[in-house]
C-alpha positions as CSV (number, residue, x, y, z in Angstrom):
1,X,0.0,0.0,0.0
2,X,1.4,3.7,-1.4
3,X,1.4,6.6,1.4
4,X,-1.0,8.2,-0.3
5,X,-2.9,5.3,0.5
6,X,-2.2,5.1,3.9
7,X,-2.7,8.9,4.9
8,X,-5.9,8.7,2.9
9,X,-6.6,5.7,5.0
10,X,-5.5,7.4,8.4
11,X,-7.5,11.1,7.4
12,X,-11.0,8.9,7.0
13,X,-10.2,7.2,10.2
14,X,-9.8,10.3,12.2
15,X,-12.5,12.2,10.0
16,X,-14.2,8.8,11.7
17,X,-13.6,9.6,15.1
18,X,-14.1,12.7,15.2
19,X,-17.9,12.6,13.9
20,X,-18.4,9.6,16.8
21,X,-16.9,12.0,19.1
22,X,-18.5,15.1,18.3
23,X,-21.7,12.8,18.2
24,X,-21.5,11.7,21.7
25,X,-20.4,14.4,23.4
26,X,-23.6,16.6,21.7
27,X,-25.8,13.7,23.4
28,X,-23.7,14.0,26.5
29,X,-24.7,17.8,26.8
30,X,-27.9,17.2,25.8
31,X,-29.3,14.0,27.8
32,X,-26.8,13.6,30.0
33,X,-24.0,11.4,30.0
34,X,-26.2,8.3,32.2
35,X,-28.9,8.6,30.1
36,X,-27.3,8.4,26.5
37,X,-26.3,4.4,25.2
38,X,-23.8,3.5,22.5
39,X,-27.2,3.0,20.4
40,X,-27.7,6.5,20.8
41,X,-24.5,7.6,19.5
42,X,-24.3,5.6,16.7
43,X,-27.7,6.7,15.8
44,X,-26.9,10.1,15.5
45,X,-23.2,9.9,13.9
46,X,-25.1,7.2,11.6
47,X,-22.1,4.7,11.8
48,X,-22.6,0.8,12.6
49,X,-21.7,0.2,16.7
50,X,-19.3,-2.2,15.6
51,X,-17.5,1.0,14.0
52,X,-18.2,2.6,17.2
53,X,-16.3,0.2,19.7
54,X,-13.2,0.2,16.8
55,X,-13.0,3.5,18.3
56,X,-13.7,3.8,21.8
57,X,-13.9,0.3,23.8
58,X,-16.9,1.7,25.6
59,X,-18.8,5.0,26.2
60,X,-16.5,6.0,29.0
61,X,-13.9,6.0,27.0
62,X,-15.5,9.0,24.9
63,X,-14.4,10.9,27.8
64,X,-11.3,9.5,28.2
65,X,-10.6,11.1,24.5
66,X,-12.2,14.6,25.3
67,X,-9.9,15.0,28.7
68,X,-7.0,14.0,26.5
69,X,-8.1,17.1,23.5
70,X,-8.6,18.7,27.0
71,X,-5.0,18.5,28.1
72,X,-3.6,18.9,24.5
73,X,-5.1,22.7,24.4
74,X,-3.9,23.6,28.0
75,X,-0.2,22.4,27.2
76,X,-0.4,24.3,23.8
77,X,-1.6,26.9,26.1
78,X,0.9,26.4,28.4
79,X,4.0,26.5,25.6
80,X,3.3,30.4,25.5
81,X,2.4,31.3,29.1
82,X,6.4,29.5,29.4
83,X,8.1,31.2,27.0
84,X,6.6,34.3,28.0
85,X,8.6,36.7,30.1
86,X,6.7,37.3,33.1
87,X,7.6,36.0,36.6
88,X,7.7,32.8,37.5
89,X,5.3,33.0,39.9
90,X,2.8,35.0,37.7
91,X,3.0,31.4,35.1
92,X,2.5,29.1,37.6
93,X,-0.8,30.2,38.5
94,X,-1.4,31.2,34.8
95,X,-0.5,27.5,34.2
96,X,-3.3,26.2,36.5
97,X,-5.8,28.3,35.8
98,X,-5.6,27.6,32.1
99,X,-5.8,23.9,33.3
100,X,-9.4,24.3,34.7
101,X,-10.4,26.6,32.1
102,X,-12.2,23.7,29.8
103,X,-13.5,22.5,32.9
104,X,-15.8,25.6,33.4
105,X,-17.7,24.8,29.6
106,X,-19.7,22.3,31.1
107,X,-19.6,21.4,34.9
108,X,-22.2,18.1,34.9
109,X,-20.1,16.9,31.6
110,X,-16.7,17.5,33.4
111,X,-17.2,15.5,36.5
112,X,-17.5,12.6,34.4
113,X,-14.4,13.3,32.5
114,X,-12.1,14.1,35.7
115,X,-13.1,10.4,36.6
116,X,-12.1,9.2,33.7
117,X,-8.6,11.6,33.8
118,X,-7.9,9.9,37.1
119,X,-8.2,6.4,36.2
120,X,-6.2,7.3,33.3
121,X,-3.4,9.1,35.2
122,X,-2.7,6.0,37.5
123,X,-2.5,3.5,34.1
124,X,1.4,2.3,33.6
125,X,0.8,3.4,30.4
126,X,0.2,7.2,30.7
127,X,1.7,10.0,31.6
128,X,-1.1,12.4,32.5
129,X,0.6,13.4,35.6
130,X,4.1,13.8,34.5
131,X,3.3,15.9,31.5
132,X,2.0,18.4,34.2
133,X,4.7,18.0,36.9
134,X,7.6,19.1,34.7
135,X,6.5,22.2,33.5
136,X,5.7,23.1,36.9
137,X,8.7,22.2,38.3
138,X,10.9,23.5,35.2
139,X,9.3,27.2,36.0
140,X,9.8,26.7,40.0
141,X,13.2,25.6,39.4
142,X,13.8,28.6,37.1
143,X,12.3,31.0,40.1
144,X,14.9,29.7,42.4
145,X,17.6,30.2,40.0
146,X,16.3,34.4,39.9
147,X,15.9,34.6,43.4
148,X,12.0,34.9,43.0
149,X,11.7,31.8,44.9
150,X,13.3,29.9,47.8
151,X,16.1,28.1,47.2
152,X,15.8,25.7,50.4
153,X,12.5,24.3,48.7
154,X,12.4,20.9,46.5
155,X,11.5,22.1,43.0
156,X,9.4,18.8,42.9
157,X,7.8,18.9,46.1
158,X,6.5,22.2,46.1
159,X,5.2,21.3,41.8
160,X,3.2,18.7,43.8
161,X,1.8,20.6,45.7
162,X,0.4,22.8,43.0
163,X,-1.0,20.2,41.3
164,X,-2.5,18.9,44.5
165,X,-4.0,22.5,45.3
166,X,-5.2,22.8,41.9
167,X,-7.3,19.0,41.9
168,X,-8.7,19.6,45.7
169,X,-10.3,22.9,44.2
170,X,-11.4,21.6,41.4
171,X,-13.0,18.8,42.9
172,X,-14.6,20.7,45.7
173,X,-16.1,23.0,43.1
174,X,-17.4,20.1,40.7
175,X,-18.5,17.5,43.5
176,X,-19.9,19.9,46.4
177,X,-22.4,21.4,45.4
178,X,-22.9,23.1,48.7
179,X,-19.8,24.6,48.2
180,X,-20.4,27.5,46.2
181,X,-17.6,30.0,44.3
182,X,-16.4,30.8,41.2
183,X,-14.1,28.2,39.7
184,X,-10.7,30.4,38.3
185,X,-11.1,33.2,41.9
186,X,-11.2,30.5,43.9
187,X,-8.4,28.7,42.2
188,X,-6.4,31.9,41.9
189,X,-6.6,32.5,45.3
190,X,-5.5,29.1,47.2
191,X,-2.6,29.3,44.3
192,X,-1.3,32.3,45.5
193,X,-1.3,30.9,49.0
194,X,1.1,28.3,48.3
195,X,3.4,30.4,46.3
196,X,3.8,33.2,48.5
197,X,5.4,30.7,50.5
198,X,7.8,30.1,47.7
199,X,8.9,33.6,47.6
200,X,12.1,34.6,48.4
């Protein structure tokens, strides 16, 4: 088989996808995601369901692919809040708070995806949480080496942290409803409380 033949091949596949996605995740908004079945997605991206599970295994792994677009578009994000010159401090929070941004689009639809996120992150095969830790890290690291940060803290400790700042608040905010504030003030805020103890 030519090249041509396989990128041809490889564009229909993804063209593929992407209508089953697109499919679901317009039922997932729509019905919810309990209430919509495979036969419901299939239905409406009018492909066969064997088609459907040569894409995704089962419907939870629909979300499993939009927390992964998810994360693409926050670390293409992230590529210009790091090679922006602002302080260090000023890109960790940006960092964050352009993490949970996607999150906001759809708060019933997201707590089903940051289930799937988790049991992703702790596969063997994945590297959710690393792909997040070293950019962190990298621009604590590079705030010690200005002075703009202690220099008696583990760059890797305090990245953890962060990240475990950043996932307690966006739990609370998608899974206690009682709990009431706005996602990126509240976020902001608990941030800035771990890196003023960072500063130097």
């Amino acid at each position: 088989m030519s090249e041509i033949e396989l990128s041809r091949r490889e564009r229909k596949k993804d063209k593929t996808r992407d209508c089953i996605f697109r499919a679901a995740i317009k039922l997932f908004r729509d019905r919810g995601f309990e209430e919509t079945t495979v036969d419901d997605i299939t239905e409406k991206a009018d492909v066969a369901k064997g088609t459907f599970f040569n894409y995704f295994p089962r419907k939870e792994a629909v979300l499993g692919y939009l927390s992964e677009v998810w994360i693409v578009g926050a670390e293409e994000g992230g590529e210009a809040i790091l090679a922006a010159k602002t302080p260090a401090r000023e890109k960790l929070v940006l960092l964050l708070c352009g993490m949970a941004e996607q999150y906001e689009e759809d708060r019933e639809l997201s707590s089903y995806v940051i289930i799937q996120s988790l049991n992703r992150a702790f596969q063997a095969s994945e590297d959710v949480h690393q792909r997040w830790h070293e950019p962190l890290a990298m621009v604590i690291k590079r705030g010690q080496e200005n002075r703009e940060f202690r220099r008696d803290v583990d760059a890797d400790r305090a990245a953890f942290v962060l990240h475990g700042v950043y996932m307690a608040t966006l739990f609370m905010w998608l899974k206690c409803p009682d709990v009431e504030f706005k996602l990126q003030d509240e976020l902001r805020a608990r941030l800035a409380l771990v890196v003023d103890g960072l500063a130097a």
